[in-house]
C-alpha positions in Angstrom: -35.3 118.7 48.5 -33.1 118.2 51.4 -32.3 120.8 53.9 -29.2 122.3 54.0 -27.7 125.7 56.4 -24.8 128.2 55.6 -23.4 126.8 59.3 -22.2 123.6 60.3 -23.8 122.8 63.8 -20.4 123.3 65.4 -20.7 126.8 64.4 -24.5 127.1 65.7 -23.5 126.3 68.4 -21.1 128.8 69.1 -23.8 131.2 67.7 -25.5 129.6 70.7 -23.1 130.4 73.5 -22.5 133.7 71.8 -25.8 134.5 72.8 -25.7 133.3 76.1 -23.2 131.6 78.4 -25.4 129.9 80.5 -26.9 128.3 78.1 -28.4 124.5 78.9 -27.4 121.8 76.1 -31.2 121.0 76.2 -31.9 124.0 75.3 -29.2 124.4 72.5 -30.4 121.1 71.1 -33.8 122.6 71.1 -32.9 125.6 69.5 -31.0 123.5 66.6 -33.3 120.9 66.5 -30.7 118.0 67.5 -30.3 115.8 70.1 -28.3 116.7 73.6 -26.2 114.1 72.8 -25.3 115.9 69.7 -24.8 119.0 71.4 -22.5 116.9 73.6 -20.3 115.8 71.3 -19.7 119.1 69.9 -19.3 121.0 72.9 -16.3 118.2 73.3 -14.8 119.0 70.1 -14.9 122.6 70.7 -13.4 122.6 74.2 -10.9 119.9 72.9 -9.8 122.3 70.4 -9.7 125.0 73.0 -12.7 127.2 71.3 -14.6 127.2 74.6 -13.8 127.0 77.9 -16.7 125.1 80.1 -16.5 126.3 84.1 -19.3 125.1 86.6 -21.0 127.6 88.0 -22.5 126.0 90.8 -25.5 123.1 89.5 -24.6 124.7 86.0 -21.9 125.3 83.2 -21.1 128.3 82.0 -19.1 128.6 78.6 -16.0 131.0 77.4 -15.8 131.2 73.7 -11.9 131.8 72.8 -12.4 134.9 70.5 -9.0 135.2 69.9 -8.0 131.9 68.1 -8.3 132.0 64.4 -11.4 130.0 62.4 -10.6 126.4 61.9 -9.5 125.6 58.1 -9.7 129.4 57.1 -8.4 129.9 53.4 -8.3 133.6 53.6 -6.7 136.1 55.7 -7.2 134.5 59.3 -10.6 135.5 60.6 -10.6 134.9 64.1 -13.7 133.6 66.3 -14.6 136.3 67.7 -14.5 138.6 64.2 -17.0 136.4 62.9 -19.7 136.0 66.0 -19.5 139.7 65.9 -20.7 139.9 62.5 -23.6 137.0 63.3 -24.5 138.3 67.0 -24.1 142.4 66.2 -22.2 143.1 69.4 -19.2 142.0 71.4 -20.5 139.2 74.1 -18.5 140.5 76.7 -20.9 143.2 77.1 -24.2 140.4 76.9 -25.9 139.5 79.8 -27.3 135.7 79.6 -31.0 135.7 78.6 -33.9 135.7 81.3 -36.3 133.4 81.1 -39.7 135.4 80.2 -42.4 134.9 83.0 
């Protein structure tokens, strides 16, 4: 049987970011089992399409999801962003502090 997800990997990785800013595309293509180069080439279509906003914050990016700007292709009332990371996260991300690594 061949494995399918309810989320497209454009929307895992927004999932992703939600989670953590500062998140490393190695470790987002980790976490969704792809390659960087995948991870790449979405980050691109999402900043392209002004869903994130990528700053350098000094040898690292940091990322700004647009919570604002309504889901892409939505056939019902527009649901925006942010509305639906809240739902899959369980709290606004303005509050979340990026993750520490354990030690």
């Amino acid at each position: 049987m061949a494995e399918w997800s309810f989320l497209t990997n454009h929307g895992r990785v927004l999932l992703c970011i939600a989670r953590d800013p500062g998140v490393r595309l190695r470790d987002i293509a980790a976490q969704l089992d792809v390659t960087e180069r995948t991870v790449h080439g979405i980050l691109i279509d999402l900043t392209e399409a002004h869903y994130v906003r990528k700053e350098r914050d000094g040898r690292r990016n940091r990322y700004e999801i647009q919570e604002h700007l309504p889901l892409r292709g939505s056939v019902s009332r527009e649901r925006t962003i942010g509305e639906v990371l809240n739902l899959l996260v369980g709290s606004p991300r303005a509050k979340r502090q990026p993750q520490k690594a354990r030690t």
